[in-house]
KELOTOR-469446 format. One record per residue: residue number from 1; residue in three letters; z, y, x of N, C-alpha, C in turn. Coordinates in Angstrom, 3 decimals. Atoms other than C-alpha are relative to their C-alpha. Example, Ala and Ser with C-alpha at 12.3 -4.5 7.8 and 13.67 -1.06 7.14 Angstrom:
SITE;1;ALA;0.000;-1.190;0.890;7.800;-4.500;12.300;0.000;1.200;0.900
SITE;2;SER;-0.060;-1.190;-0.820;7.140;-1.060;13.670;0.730;1.090;-0.770
***
This chain:
SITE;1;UNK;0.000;-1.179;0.849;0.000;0.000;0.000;0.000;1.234;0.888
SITE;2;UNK;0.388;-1.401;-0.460;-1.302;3.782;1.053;0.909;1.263;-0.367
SITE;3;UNK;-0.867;-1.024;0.882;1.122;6.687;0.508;-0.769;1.186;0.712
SITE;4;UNK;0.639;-0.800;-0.517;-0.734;9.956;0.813;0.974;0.923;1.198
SITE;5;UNK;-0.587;-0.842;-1.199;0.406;12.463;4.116;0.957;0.990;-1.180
SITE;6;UNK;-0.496;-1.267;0.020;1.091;15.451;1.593;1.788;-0.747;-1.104
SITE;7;UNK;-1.103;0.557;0.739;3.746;12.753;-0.663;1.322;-0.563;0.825
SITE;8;UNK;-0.540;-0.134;-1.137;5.126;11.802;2.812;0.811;1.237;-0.065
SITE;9;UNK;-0.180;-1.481;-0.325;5.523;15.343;3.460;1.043;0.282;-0.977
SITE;10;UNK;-1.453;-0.593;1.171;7.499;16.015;0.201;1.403;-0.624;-0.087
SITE;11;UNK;-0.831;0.703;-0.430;9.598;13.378;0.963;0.795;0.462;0.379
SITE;12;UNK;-0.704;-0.866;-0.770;10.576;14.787;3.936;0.825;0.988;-0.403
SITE;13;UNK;-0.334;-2.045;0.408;10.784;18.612;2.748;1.805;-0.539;-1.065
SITE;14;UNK;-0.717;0.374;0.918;13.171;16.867;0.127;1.021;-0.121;0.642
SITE;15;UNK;-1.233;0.394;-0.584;15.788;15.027;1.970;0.551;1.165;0.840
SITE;16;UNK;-0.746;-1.136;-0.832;15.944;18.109;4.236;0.653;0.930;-0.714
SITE;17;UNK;-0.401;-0.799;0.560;16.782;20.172;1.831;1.372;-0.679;-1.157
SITE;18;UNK;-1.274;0.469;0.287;19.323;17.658;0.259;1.314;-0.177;0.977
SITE;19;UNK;-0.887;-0.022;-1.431;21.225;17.664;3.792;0.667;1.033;-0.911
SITE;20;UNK;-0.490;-1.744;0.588;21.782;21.929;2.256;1.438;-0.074;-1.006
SITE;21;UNK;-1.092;0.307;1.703;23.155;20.392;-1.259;1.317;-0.963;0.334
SITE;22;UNK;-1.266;1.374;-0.278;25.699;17.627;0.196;1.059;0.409;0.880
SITE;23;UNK;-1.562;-0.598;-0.272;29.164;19.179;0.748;-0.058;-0.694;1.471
SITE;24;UNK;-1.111;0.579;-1.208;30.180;16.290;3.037;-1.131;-0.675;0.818
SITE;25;UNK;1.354;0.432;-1.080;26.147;15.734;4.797;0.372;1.541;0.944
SITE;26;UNK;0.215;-1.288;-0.905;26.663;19.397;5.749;1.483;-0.195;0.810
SITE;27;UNK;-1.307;0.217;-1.052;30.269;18.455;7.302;-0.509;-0.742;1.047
SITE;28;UNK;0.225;0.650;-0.905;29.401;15.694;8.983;-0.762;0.497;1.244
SITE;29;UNK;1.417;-1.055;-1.004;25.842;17.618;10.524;1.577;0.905;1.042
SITE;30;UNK;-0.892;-0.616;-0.723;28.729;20.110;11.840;0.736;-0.256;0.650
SITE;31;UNK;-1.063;1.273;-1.290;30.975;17.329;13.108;-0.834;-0.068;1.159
SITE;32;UNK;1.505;0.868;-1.150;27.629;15.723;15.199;-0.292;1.194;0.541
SITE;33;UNK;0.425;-1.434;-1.639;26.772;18.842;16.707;1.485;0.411;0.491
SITE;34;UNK;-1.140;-0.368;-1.216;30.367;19.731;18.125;0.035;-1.050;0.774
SITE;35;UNK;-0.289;0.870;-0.625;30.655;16.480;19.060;-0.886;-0.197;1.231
SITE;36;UNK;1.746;-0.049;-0.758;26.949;16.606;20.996;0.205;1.315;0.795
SITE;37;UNK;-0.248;-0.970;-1.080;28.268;19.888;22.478;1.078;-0.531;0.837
SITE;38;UNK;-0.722;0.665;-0.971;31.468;18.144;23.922;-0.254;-0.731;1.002
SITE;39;UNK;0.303;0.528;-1.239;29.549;15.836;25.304;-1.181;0.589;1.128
SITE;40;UNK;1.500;-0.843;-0.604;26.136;17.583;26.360;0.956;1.356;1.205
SITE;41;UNK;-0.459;-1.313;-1.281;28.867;20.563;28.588;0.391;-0.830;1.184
SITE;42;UNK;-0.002;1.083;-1.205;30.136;18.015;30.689;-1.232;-0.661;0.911
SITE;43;UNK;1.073;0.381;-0.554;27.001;16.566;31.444;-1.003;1.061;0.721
SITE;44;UNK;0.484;-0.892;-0.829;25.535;19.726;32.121;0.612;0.664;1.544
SITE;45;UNK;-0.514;-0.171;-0.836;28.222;20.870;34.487;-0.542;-0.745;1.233
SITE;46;UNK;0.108;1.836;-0.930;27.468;17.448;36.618;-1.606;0.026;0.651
SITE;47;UNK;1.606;-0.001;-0.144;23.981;18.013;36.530;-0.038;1.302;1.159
SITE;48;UNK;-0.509;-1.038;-0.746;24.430;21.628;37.810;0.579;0.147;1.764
SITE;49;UNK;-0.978;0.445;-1.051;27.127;20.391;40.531;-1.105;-0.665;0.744
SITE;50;UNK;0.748;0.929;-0.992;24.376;17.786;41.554;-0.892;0.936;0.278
SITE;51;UNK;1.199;-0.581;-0.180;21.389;20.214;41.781;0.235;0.825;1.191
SITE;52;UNK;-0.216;-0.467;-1.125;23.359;22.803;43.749;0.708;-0.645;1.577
SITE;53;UNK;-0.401;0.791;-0.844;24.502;20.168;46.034;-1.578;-0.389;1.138
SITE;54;UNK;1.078;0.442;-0.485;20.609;19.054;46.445;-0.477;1.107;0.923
SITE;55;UNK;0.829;-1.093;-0.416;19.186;22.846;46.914;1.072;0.056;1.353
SITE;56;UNK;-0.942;-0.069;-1.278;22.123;23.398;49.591;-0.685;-1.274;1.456
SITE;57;UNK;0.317;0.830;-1.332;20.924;20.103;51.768;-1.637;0.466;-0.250
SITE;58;UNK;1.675;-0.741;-0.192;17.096;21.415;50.925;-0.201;0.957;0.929
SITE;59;UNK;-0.257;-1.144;-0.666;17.722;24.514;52.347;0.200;-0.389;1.899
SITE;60;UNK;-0.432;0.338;-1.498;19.213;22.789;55.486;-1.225;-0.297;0.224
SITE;61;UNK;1.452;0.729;-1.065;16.359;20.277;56.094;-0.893;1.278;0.096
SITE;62;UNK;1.168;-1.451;-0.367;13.752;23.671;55.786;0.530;0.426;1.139
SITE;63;UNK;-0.252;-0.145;-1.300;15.518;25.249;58.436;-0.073;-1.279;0.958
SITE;64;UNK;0.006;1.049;-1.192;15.732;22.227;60.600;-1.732;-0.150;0.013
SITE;65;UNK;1.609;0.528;0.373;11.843;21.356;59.536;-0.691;1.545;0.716
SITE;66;UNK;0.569;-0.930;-0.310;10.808;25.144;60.523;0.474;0.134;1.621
SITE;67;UNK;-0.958;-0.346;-1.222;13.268;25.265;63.844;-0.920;-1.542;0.977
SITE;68;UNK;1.001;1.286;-1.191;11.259;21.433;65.188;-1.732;0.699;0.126
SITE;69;UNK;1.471;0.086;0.373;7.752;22.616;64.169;-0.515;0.872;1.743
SITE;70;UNK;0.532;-0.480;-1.671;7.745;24.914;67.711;-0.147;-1.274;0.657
SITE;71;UNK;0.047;0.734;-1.524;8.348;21.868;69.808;-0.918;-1.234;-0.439
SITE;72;UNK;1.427;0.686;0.264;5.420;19.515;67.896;-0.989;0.266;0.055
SITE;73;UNK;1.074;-0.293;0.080;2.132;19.744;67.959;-0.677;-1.437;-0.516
SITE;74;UNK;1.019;1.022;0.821;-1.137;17.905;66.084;0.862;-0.699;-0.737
SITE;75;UNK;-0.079;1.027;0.862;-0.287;14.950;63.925;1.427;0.314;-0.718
SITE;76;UNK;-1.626;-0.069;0.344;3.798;15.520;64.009;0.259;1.430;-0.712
SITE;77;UNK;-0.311;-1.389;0.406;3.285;19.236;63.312;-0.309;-0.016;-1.787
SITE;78;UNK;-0.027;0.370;1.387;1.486;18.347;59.911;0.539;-0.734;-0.508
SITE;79;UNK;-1.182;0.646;0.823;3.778;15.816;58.980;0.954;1.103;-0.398
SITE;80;UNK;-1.492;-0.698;0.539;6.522;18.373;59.271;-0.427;1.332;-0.891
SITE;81;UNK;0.831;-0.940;0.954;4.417;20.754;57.409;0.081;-0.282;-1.186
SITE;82;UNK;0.068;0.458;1.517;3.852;18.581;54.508;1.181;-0.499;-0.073
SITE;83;UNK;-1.371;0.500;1.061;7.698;17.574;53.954;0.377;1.093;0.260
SITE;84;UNK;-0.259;-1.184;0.255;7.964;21.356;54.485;0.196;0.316;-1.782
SITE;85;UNK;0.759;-0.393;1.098;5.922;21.799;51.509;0.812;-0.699;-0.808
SITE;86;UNK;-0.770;0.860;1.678;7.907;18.973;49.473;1.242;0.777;0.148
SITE;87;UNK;-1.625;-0.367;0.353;11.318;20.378;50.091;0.056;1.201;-0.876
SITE;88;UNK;0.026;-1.034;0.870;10.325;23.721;49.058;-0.408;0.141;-0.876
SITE;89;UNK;0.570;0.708;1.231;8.792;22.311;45.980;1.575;-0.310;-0.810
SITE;90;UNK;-0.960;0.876;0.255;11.921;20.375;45.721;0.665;1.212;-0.836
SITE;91;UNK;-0.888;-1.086;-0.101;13.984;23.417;46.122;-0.532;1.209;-1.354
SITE;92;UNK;-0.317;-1.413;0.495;12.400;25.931;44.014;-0.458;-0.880;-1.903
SITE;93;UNK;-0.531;0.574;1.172;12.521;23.219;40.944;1.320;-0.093;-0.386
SITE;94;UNK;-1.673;0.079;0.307;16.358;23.286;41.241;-0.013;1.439;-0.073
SITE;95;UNK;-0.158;-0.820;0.354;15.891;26.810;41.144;-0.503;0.696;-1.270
SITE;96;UNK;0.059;-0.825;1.073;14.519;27.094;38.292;0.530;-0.699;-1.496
SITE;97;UNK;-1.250;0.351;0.614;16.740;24.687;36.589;0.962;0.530;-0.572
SITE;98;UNK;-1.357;-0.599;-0.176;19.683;25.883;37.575;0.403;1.313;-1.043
SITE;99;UNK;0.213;-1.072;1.070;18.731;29.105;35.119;0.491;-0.477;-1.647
SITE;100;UNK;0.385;0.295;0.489;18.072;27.067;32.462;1.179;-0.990;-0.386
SITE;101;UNK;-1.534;1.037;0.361;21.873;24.924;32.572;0.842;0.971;0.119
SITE;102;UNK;-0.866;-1.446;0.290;23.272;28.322;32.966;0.011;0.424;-1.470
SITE;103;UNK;0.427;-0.712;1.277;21.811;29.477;29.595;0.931;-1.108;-1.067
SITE;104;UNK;-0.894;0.867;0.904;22.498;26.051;27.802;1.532;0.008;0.201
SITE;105;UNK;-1.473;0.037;-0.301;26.472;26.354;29.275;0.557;1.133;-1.184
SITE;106;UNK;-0.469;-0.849;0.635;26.593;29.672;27.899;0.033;-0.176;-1.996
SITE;107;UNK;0.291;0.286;1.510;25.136;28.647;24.552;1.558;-1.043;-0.912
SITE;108;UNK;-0.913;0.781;0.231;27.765;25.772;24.517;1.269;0.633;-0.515
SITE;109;UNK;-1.309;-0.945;-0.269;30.731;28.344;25.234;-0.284;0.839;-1.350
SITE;110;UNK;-0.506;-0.824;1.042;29.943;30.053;22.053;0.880;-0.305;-1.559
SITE;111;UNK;-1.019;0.873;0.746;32.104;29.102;18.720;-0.279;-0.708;-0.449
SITE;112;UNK;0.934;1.422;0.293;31.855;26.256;17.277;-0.548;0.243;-1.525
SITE;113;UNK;0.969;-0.290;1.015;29.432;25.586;14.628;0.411;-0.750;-1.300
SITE;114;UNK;-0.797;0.593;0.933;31.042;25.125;11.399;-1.029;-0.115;-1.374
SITE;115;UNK;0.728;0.434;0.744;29.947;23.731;8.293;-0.687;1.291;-1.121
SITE;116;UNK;0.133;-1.392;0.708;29.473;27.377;6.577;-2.053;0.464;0.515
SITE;117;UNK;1.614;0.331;-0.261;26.460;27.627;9.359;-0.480;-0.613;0.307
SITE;118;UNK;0.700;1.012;0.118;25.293;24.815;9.075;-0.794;-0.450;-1.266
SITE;119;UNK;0.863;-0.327;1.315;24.247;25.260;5.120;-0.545;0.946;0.228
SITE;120;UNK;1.013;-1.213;-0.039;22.991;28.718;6.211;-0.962;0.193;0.429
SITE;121;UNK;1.569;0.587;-0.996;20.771;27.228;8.689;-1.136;-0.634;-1.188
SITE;122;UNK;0.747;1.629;0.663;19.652;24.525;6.301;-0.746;0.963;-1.307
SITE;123;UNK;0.407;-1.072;0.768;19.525;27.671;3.661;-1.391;0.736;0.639
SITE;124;UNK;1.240;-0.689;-0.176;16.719;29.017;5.632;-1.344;-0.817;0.064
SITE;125;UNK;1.629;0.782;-0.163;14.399;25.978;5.451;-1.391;0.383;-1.215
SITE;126;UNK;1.607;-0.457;0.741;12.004;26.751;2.585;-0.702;1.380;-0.121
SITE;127;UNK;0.880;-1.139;-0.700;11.563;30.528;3.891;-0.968;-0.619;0.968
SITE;128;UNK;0.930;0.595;-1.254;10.808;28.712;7.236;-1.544;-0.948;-0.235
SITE;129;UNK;0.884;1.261;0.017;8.579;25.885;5.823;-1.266;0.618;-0.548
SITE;130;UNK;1.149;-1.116;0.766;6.416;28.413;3.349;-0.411;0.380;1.024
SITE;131;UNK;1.476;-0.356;-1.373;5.120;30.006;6.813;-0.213;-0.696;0.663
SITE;132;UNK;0.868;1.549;-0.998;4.119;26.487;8.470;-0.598;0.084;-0.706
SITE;133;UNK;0.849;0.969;0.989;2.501;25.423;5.442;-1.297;1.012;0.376
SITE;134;UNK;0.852;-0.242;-0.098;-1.019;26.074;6.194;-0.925;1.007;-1.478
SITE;135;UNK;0.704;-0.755;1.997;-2.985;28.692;3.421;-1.474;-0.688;0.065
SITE;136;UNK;1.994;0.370;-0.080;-6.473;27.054;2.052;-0.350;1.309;-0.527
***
C-alpha cells in the first residue's frame, strides 16, 4: 500500500503540533533537553581540554619542523614541508573549533529551558511551517 508524500506530511505537521497540546509531552521535551544539556557541557568541556592540549603540541612540532628545515635539504626538506603543511591544517581546525565549543558552552550556561518555552517554541510551528510550505 502507497501513502501519498503530502498525507505523510500532514501526519507529521500533526503530531508536531500535538507535542504543543500535551501538558506532560511538553514536560517531558523540557526534561530531555536539560538532561541533553547536562550531559552535552561536560562533554564539551573534554573536547575543548583535548583540542587545546592538541593545538599546544601542534604549535610545538611547527616550531621544531621550521627550526630542522635549515639543516635539510632535497627529499628531507619536502617531507618536513609537507607535515608542515598537515600540522598547520591540523592546527588551524582546532582553531576554529575551539570558537564554536565556546559558543555552544555559553549557550549551555544560559537558564534552563522550562516547559513554558518549550510550548512557545512549539507555539511558533505553524507561523514557521506556512513560510516552508512552497506557494504554487
Amino acid at each position: 500500500r502507497t501513502v501519498s508524500a503530502p498525507r505523510i506530511e500532514a501526519s507529521v505537521v500533526e503530531q508536531i503540533r500535538a507535542v504543543g497540546r500535551d501538558a506532560a509531552l511538553v514536560e517531558e521535551t523540557a526534561n530531555a533537553i536539560e538532561r541533553s544539556r547536562r550531559t552535552e557541557g561536560p562533554a564539551l568541556a573534554a573536547e575543548k581540554e583535548r583540542l587545546q592540549r592538541l593545538l599546544v603540541a601542534a604549535e610545538a612540532e611547527s616550531k621544531q619542523l621550521v627550526a630542522s628545515l635549515g639543516d635539510q635539504a632535497g627529499l628531507a626538506s619536502r617531507a618536513i614541508l609537507e607535515r608542515l603543511g598537515d600540522v598547520e591544517r591540523q592546527a588551524q581546525q582546532i582553531q576554529k573549533r575551539l570558537p564554536e565549543i565556546d559558543a555552544n558552552l555559553a549557550a549551555l550556561g544560559q537558564k534552563p529551558v522550562s516547559p513554558e518555552a518549550v510550548a512557545n517554541a512549539l507555539a511558533l510551528f505553524d507561523p514557521a511551517w506556512e513560510r516552508l510550505l512552497p506557494r504554487e
